[in-house]
N, C-alpha and C positions, 0 to 999 in steps of 0.2 A: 438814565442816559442823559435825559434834559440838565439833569442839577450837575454829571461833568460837563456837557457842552457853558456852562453856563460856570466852572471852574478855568474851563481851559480859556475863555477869553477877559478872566477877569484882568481887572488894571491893578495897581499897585498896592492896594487893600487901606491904602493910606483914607481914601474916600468915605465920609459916614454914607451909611445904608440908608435907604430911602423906605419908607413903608408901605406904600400901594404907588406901580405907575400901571395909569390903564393904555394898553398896546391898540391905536388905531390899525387898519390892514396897511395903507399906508408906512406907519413905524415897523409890522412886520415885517412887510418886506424887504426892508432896510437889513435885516437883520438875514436874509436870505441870500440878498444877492447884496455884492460890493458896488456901491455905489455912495454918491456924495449923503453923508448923514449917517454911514452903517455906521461908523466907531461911536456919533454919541449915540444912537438906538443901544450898541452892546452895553456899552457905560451902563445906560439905564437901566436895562436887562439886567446883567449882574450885580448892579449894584441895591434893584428891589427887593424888599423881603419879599414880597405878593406882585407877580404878574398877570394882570386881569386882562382879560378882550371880551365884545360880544359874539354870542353863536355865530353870526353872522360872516367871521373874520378869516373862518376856514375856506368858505367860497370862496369870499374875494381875494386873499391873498393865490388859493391856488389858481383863481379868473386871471390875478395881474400875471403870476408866472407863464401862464400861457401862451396872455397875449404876447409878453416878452420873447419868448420862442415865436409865435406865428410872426413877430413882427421884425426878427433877426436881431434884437438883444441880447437873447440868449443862446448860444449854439445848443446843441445837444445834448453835451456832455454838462452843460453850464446849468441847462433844465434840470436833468437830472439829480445835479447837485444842489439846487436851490429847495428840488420838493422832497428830497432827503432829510438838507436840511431844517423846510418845516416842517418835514415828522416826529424830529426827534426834539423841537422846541414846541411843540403842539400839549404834547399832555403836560407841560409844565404851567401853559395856563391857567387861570381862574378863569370856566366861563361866564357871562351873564346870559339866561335865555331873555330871549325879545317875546315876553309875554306880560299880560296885564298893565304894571304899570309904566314898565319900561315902553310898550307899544305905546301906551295913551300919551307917553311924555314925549317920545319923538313925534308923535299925531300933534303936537301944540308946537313941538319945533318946525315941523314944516308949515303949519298953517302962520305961523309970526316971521316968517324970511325966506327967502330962497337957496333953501338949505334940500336936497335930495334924501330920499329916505332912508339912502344904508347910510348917509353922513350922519342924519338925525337920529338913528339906533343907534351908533358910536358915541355920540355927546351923551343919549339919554342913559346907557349903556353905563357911561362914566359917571353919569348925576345919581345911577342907583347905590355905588360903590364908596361913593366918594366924602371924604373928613377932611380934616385938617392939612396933612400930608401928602394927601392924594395929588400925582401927577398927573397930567396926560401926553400921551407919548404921539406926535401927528406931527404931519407933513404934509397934510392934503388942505389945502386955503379954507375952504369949506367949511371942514371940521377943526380946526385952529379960528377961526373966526366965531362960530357959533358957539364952541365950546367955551371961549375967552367972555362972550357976553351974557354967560350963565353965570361966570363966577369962577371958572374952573380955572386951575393953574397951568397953562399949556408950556413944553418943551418940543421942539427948540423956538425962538422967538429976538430977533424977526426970521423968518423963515428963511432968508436968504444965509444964513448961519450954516456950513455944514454941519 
C-alpha cells in the first residue's frame, strides 16, 4: 500500500532518484498533513530509493498530529486522515533503533550544543545511515542546524523555502 501511496504522488519521473533520504518527524509530517513544505517532503518521498526514520518518529509524528487536533489545526475528519495516512507510509520506512551507538552519539550531541534529545536521536539516527548520497529530510531549526554541522546534507535549506 505504502509503494502505491508513494506512485500516486510521484512527479513527472523526469527527476533522477535519490538513494537514502532520512525522514525527520518534522518532514513526516509534512507528508501527512498539507501544509507549506508537503510537496517537496513528497518529491523526496517518491523520488528515494530508501526511506529511513528513527524508532522514535512514530511517537512524535502521531504527538504532532494530536496536538494539531487538540490545538484546532486539524478538525476531525482532517485527524483522521493525517493518521491514516501515516499508517499507510509507516511500514514503508527503514527504521533505525536508538540503541548503543546511535544513543551514545546523540549523548555527545546534546552534551556539544543545545540540541534536545529526540533532535539528537534524528541527527545521530542520520549519522548511522549515512554515505555519500544520504539526504536529510528536516524542518525543525534544531535538527537542520545540528545535522548541517556534522556534515550531513540537509533539505530544504534555507528553511524559509517551502
Amino acid at each position: 500500500m505504502a509503494a502505491a501511496w508513494r506512485r500516486s504522488c510521484a512527479g513527472s519521473g523526469a527527476e533522477a532518484p535519490m538513494a537514502l533520504v532520512y525522514f525527520d518527524a518534522s518532514a513526516l509530517v509534512k507528508l501527512c498533513v498539507p501544509e507549506a513544505g508537503s510537496a517537496l517532503a513528497s518529491r523526496l518521498w517518491n523520488r528515494a530509493d530508501v526511506v529511513v526514520t528513527s524508532r522514535l518518529a512514530d511517537v512524535e509524528v502521531r504527538a504532532a498530529l494530536a496536538a494539531g487536533a487538540r490545538g484546532g489545526v486539524l478538525d476531525g475528519p482532517g485527524h483522521a486522515r493525517a493518521l491514516g495516512t501515516w499508517d499507510v507510509l509507516r511500514p514503508a520506512l527503514h527504521v533505525v533503533e536508538v540503541a548503543g551507538d546511535v544513543a551514545d552519539r546523540a549523548s555527545e550531541l546534546v552534551a556539544a550544543g543545545a540540541l534536545r534529545s529526540n533532535d539528537a536521536v534524528h541527527v545521530a539516527s542520520a549519522l548511522a545511515v549515512a554515505h555519500d548520497d544520504t539526504l536529510v529530510a528536516a524542518w525543525d531549526p534544531h535538527v537542520v542546524t545540528a545535522a548541517r554541522s556534522v556534515g550531513l546534507r540537509v533539505v530544504p535549506w534555507p528553511l524559509g523555502r517551502p
